[in-house]
Biopython code that builds the backbone (N, CA, C, O; Angstrom):
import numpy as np
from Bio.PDB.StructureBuilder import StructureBuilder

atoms = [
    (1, "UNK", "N", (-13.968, 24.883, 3.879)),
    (1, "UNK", "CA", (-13.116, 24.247, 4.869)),
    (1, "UNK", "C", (-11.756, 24.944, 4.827)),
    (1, "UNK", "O", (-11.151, 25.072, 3.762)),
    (2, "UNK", "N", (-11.248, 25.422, 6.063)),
    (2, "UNK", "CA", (-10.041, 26.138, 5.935)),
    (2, "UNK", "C", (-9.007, 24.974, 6.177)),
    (2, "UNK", "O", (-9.219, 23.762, 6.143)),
    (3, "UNK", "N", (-7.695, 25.729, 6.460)),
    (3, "UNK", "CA", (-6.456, 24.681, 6.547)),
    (3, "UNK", "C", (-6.825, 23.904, 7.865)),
    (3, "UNK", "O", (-7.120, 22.709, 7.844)),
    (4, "UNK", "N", (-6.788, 24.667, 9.019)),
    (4, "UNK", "CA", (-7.003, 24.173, 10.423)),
    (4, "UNK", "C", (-7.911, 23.106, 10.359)),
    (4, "UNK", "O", (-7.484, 22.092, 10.910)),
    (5, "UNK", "N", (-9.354, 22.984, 9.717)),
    (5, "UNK", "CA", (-9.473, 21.794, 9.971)),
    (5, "UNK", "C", (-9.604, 20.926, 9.468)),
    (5, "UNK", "O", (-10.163, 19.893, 9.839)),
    (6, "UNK", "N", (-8.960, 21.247, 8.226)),
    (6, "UNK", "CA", (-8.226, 19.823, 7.603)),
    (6, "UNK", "C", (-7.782, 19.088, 8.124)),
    (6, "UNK", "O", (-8.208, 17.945, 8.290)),
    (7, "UNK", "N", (-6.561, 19.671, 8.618)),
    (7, "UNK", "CA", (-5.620, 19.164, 9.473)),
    (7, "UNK", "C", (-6.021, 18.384, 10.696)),
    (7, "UNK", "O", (-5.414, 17.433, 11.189)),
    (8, "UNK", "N", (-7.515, 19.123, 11.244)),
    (8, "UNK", "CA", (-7.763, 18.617, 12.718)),
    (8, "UNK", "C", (-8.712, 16.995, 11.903)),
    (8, "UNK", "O", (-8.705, 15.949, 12.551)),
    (9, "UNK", "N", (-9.349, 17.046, 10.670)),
    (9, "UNK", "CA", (-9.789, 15.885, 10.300)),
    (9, "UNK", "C", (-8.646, 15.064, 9.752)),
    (9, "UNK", "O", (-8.916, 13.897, 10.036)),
    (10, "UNK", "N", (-7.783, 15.103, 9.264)),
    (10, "UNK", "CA", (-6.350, 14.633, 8.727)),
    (10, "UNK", "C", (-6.173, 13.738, 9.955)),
    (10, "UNK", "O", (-6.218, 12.512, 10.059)),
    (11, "UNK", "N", (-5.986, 14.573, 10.735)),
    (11, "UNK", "CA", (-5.484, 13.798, 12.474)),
    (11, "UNK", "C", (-6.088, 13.391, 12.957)),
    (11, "UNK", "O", (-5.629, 12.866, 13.971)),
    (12, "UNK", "N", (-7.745, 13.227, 12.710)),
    (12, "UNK", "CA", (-8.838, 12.424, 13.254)),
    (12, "UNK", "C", (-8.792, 11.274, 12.331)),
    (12, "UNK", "O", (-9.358, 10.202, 12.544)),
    (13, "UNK", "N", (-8.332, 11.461, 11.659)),
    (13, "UNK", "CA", (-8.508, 10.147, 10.330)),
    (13, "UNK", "C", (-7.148, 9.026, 10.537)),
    (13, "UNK", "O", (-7.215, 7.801, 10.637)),
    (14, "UNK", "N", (-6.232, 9.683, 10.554)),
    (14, "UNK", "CA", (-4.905, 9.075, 10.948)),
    (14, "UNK", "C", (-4.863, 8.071, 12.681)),
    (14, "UNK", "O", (-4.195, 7.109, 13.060)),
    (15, "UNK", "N", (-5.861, 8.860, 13.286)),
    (15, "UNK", "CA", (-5.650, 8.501, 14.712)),
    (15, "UNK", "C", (-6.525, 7.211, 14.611)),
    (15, "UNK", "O", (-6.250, 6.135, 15.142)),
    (16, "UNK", "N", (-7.775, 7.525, 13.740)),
    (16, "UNK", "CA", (-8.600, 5.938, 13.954)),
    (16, "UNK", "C", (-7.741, 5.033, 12.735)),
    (16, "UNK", "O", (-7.313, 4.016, 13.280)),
    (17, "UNK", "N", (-7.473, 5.059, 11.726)),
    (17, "UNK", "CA", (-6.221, 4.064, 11.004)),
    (17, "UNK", "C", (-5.878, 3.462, 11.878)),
    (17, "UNK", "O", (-6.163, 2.266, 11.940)),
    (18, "UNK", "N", (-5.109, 4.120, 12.908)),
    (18, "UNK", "CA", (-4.048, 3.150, 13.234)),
    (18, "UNK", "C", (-4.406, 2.895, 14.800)),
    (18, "UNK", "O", (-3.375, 2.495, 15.341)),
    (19, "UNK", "N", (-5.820, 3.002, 16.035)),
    (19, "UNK", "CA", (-5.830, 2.872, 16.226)),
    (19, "UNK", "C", (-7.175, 1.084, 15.557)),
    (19, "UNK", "O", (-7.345, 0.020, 16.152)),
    (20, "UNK", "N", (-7.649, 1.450, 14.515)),
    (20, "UNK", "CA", (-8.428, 0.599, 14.399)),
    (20, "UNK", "C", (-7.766, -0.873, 13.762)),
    (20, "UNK", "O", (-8.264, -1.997, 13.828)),
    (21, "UNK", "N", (-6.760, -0.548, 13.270)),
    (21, "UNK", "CA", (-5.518, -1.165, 12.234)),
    (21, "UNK", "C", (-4.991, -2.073, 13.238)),
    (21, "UNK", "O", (-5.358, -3.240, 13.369)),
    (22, "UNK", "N", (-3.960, -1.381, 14.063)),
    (22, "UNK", "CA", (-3.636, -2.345, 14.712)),
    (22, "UNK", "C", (-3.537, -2.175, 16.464)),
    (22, "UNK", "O", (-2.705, -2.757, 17.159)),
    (23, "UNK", "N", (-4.667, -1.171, 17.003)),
    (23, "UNK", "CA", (-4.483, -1.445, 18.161)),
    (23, "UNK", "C", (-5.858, -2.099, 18.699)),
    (23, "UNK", "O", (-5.837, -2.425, 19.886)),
    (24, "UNK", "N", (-6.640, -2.253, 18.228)),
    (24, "UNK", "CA", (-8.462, -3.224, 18.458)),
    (24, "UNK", "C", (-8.092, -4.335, 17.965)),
    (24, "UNK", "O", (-8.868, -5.092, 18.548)),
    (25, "UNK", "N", (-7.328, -5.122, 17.165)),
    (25, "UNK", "CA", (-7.821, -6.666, 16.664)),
    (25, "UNK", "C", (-7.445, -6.985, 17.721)),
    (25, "UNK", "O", (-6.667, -6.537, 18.563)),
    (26, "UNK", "N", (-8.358, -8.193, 17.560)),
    (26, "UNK", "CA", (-8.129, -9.162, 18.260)),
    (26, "UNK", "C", (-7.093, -10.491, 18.132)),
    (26, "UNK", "O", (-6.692, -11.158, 19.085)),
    (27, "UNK", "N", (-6.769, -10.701, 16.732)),
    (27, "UNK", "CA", (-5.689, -11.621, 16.372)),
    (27, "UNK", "C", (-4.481, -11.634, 15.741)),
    (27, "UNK", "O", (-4.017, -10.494, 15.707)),
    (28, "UNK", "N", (-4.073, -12.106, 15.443)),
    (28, "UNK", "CA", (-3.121, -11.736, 14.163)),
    (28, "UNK", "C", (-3.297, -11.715, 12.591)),
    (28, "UNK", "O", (-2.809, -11.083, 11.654)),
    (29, "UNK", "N", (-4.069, -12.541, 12.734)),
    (29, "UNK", "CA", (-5.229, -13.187, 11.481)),
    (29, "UNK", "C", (-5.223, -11.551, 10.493)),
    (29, "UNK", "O", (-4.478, -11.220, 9.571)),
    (30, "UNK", "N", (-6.358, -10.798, 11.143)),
    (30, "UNK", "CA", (-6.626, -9.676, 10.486)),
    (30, "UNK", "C", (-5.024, -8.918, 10.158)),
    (30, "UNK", "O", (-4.861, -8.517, 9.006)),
    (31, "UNK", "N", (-3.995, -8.752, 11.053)),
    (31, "UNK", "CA", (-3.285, -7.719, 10.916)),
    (31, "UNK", "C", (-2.365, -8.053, 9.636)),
    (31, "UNK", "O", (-1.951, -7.294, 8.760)),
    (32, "UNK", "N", (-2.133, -9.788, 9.860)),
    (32, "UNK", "CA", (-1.285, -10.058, 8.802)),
    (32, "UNK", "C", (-2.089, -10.245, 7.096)),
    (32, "UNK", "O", (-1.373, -10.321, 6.097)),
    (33, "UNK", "N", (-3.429, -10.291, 7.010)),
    (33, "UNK", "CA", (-3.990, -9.901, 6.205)),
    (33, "UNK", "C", (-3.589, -8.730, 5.420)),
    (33, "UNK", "O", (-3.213, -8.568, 4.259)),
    (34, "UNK", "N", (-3.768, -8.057, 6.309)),
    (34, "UNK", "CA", (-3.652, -6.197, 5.633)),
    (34, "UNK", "C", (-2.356, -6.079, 5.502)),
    (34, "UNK", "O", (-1.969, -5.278, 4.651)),
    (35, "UNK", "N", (-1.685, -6.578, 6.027)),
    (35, "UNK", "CA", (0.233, -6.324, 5.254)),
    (35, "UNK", "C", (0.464, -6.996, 4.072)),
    (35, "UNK", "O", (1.244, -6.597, 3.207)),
    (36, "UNK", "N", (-0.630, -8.677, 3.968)),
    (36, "UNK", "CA", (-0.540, -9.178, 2.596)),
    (36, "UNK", "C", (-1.323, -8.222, 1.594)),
    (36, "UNK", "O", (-0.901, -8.391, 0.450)),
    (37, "UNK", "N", (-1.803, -7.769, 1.630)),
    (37, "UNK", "CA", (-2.665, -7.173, 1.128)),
    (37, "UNK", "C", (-1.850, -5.951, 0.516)),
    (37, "UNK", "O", (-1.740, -5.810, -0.702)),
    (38, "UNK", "N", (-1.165, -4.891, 1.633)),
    (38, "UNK", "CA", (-0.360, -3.944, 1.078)),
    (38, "UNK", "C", (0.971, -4.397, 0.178)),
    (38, "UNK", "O", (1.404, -3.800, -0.808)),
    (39, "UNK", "N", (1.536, -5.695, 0.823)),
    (39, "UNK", "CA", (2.611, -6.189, 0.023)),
    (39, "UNK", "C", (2.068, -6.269, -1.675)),
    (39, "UNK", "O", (2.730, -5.598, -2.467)),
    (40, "UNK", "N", (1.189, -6.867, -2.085)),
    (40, "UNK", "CA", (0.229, -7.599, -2.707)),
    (40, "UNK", "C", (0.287, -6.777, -4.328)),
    (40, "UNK", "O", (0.640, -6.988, -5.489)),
    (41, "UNK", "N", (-0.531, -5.372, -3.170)),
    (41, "UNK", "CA", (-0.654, -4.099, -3.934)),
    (41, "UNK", "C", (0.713, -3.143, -4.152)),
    (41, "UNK", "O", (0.682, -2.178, -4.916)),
    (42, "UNK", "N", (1.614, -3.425, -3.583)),
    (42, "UNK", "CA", (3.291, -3.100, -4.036)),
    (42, "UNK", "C", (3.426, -3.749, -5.091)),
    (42, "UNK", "O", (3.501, -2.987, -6.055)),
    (43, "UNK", "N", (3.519, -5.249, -5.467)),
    (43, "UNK", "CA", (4.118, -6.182, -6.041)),
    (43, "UNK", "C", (3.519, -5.400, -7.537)),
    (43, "UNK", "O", (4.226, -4.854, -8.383)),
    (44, "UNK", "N", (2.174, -5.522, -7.556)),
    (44, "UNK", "CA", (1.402, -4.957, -8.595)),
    (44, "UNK", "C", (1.860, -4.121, -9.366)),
    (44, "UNK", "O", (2.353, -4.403, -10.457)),
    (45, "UNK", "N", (1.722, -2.615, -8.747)),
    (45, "UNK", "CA", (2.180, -1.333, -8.754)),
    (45, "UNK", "C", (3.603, -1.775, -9.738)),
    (45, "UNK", "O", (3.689, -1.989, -10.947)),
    (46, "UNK", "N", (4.654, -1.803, -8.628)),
    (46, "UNK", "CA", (5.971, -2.351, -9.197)),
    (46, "UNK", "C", (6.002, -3.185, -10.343)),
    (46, "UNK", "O", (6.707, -2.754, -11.256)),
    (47, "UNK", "N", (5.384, -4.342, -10.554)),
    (47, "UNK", "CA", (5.495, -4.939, -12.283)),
    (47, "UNK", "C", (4.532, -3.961, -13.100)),
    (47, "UNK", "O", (4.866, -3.978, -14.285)),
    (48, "UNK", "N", (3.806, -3.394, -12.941)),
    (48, "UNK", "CA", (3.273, -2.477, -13.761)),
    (48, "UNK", "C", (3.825, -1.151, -14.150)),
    (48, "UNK", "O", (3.301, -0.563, -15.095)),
    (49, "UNK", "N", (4.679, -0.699, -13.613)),
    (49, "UNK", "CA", (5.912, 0.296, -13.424)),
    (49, "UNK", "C", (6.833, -0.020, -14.773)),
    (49, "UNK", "O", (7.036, 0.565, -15.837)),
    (50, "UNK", "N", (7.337, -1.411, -14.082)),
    (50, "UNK", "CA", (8.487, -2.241, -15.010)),
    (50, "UNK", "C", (8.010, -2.494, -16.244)),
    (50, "UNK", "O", (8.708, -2.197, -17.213)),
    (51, "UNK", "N", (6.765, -3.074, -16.416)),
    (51, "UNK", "CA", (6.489, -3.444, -17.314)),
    (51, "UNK", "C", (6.212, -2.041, -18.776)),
    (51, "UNK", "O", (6.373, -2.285, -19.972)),
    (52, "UNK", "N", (5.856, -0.899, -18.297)),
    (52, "UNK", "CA", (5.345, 0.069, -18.974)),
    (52, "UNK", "C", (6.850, 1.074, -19.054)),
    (52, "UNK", "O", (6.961, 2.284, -19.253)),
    (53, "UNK", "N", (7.652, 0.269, -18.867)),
    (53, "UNK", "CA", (9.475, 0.867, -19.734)),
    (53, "UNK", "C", (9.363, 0.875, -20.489)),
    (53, "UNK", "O", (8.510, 0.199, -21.065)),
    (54, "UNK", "N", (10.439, 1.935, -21.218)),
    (54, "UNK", "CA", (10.081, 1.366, -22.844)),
    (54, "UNK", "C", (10.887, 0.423, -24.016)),
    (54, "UNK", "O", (10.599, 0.138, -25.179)),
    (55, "UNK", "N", (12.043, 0.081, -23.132)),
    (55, "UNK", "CA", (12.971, -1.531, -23.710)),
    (55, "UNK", "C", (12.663, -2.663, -22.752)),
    (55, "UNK", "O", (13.442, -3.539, -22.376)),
    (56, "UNK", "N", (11.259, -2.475, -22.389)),
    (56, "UNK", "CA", (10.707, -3.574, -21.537)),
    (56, "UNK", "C", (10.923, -5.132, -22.528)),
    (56, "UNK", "O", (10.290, -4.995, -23.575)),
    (57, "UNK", "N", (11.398, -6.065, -22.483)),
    (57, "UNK", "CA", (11.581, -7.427, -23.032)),
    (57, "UNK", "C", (10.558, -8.671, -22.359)),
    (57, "UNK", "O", (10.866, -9.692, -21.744)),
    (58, "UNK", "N", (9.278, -8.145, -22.737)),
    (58, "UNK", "CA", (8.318, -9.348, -22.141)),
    (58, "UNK", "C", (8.995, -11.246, -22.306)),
    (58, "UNK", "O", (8.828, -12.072, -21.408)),
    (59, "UNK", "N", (9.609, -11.504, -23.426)),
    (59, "UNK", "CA", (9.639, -12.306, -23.190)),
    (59, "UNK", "C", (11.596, -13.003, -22.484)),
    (59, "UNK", "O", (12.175, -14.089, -22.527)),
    (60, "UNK", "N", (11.860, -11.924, -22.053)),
    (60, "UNK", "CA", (12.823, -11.796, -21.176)),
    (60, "UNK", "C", (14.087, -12.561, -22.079)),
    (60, "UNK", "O", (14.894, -13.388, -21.652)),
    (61, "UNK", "N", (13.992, -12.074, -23.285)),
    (61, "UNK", "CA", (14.964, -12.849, -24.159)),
    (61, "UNK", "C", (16.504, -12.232, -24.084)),
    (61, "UNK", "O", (17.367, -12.861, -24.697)),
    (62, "UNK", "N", (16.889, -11.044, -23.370)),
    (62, "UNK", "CA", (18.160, -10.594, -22.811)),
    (62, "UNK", "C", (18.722, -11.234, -21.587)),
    (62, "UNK", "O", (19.897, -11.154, -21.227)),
    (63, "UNK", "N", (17.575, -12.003, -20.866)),
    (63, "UNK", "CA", (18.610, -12.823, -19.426)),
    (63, "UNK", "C", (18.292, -12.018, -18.183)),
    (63, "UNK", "O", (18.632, -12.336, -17.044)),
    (64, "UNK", "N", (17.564, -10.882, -18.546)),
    (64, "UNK", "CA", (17.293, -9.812, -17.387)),
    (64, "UNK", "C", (16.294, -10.287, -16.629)),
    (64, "UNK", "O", (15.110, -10.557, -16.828)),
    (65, "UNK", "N", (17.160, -10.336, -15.554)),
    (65, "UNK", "CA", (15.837, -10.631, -14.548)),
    (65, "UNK", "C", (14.686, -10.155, -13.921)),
    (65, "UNK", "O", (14.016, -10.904, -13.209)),
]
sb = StructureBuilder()
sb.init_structure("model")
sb.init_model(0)
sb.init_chain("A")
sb.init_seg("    ")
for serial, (resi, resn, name, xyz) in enumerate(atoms, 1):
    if name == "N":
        sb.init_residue(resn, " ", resi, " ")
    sb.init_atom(name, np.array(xyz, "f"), 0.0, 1.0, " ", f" {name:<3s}", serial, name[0])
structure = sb.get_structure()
């Protein structure tokens, strides 16, 4: 597979995302799903980040919030 059609599948892939994401539902139901969902998987990410510091204070005995 050369660069070109990477790129031309890159942009075939990107184009159904976001036409399947959010230009086909039918409600809101689904769309606000998938933002909880990405929020969800931020929140995660991020305390797992924090948590794997290395003057991390699990039991938050400095006041740090």
């Amino acid at each position: 597979m050369n660069l070109i059609e990477w790129f031309d599948e890159t942009r075939w892939h990107l184009k159904n995302i976001l036409f399947f994401r959010f230009g086909d539902y039918n409600d809101d139901i689904d769309r606000l799903a998938f933002f909880e969902e990405l929020c969800y998987g931020w929140i995660q990410m991020r305390d797992e980040y924090i948590m794997s510091q290395p003057n991390f204070d699990p039991y938050n005995l400095r006041g740090r919030s």
